[in-house]
Residue, then its C-alpha position, 0 to 999 in steps of 0.5 A: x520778157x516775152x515767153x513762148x511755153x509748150x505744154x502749159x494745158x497739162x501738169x507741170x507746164x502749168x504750173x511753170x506758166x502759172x509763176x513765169x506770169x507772176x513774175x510778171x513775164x509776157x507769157x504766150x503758150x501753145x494750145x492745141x485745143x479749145x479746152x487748152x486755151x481756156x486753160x492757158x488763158x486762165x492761168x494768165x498767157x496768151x494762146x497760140x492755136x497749135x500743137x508740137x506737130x504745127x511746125x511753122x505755128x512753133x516756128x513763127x511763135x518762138x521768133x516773136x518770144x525772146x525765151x522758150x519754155x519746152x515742157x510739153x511731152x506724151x510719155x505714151x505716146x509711141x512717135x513721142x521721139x519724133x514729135x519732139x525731134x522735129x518740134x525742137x527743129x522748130x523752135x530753135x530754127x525760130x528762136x533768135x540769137x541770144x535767146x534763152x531755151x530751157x528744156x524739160x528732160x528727166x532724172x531717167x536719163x541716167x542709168x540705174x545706179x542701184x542707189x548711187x547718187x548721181x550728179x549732172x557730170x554722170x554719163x547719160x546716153x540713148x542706149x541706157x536710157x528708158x527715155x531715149x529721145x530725152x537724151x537726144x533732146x538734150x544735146x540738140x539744144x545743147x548743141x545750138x550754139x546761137x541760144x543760151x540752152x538751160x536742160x532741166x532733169x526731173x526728179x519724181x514730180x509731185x504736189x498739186x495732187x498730180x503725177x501721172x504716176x501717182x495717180x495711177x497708184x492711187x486710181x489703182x488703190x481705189x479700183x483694185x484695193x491694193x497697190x503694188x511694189x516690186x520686191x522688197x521695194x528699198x530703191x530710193x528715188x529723189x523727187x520734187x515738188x512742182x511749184x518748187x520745180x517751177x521756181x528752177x524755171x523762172x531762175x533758169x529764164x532769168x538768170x541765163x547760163x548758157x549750156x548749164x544741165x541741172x538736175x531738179x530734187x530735193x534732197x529727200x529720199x523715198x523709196x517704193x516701198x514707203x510710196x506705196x505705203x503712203x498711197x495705201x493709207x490714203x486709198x484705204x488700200x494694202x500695199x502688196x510686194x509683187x514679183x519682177x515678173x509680175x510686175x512685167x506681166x501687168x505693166x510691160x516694159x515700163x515696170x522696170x522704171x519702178x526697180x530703179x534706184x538713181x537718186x540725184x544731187x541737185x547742189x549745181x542747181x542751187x549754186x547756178x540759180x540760188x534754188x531751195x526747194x521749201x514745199x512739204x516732202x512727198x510722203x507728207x504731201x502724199x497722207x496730209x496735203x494736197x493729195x488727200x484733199x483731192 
């Protein structure tokens, strides 16, 4: 199948794009830089010249591919929502009827249930999201009736010593000689391996569903507290509770992330796409696999 894939320079883009090609797939990726093609042509695809901004490149390149692959995002980025507003225009607009469009979204769509745990059916909207646009990214492919849209909800990504949260923890532990959490620390967070992510993709290509929403975790639990463990023990740090208002002070807005506690049922992914998520556990990656042998 011919695949267009955003984002395949950075993390969990990829790696998708590292198993989308080993599952023998025509892959063709988005590289807005000559250090993102090397990276992309190294890994197997095609390059594209062109970023999220290039609206006739996504265009042109989702009208030559039978399926679309969006993982790229900047968290950072403040235009972030209006970058991807208008790429999402892009790609849909090019895409021809009947094609496959598989979305990256994330398990911050959904309030904090205060350790509930919440499926697909829970209500998502903007103004309870930390990560609005995602919301609206979702029911603008959803909502594209001549594409058979696939949304992929995120849990915390780990392995392959990644994770921009992670990192920063451990860049942090190393720098600073602690590593923070909030409180007590007891909310749980669900979270998923990425080459275990990146099967769901390739299922979610292949076996098209249209308009199905999936969340993307596997069934453990880890809370703050025991994450900041695990980094303390592989950066030879302490872990150290902080205030809220700690928190807030050296983070800003996005401390609040690190307080929530929705851990997320992925059973519809294994019944709509036969899933099983089979790599080591976070904890375990995090003091004896890949993280520690970075």
């Amino acid at each position: 199948m011919r695949i267009l894939i955003t984002g395949a320079s950075g993390y969990v883009g990829g790696v998708v794009a590292e198993h989308l090609v080993r599952a023998g797939h025509e892959v063709a990726a988005l590289a807005r830089s000559d250090r993102a093609r090397e990276r992309v042509e190294g890994l197997g695809a095609k390059a594209v010249p062109g970023g999220l901004r290039d609206l006739d490149v996504l265009r042109d390149a989702a009208a030559a591919a039978e399926a679309v692959v969006h993982t790229a995002v900047d968290y950072t980025d403040p235009e972030m929502g209006e970058i991807e507003r208008d790429a999402l225009a892009a790609l849909l607009g090019g895409l021809n009827d009947g094609g496959a469009f598989v979305y990256t979204s994330t398990g911050l769509v959904y309030p904090d249930t205060r350790g509930a745990t919440v499926d697909e059916d829970h209500p998502v909207t903007a103004e309870t999201s930390p990560m609005p646009y995602k919301v609206l990214g979702e029911r603008r492919v959803l909502s594209a009736g001549h594409v058979a849209a696939t949304v992929i909800r995120a849990a915390l990504v780990y392995g392959r010593g990644g994770s921009g949260l992670l990192q920063g923890l451990i860049a942090g532990g190393r720098r600073s000689g602690t590593v923070p959490y909030v409180g007590e620390g007891t909310n749980a967070w669900t979270s998923v391996h990425v080459d275990d992510l990146a099967a769901l993709y390739v299922a979610a290509v292949e076996r098209r569903t249209p308009g199905a929403v999936v969340n993307a975790a596997s069934a453990e639990r880890t809370t703050m507290r025991r994450i900041a463990e695990a980094v303390a023990e592989l950066t030879g740090a302490r872990a150290v509770s902080i205030t809220p208002e700690q928190a807030a002070a050296a983070m800003g807005q996005s401390a609040g992330v690190l307080t929530r506690s929705s851990p997320m049922d992925a059973s519809r992914a294994r019944r709509l796409f036969g899933w099983a998520p089979e790599r080591p556990g976070l904890i375990e990656d995090l003091t004896t696999g890949s993280y520690a042998q970075s």
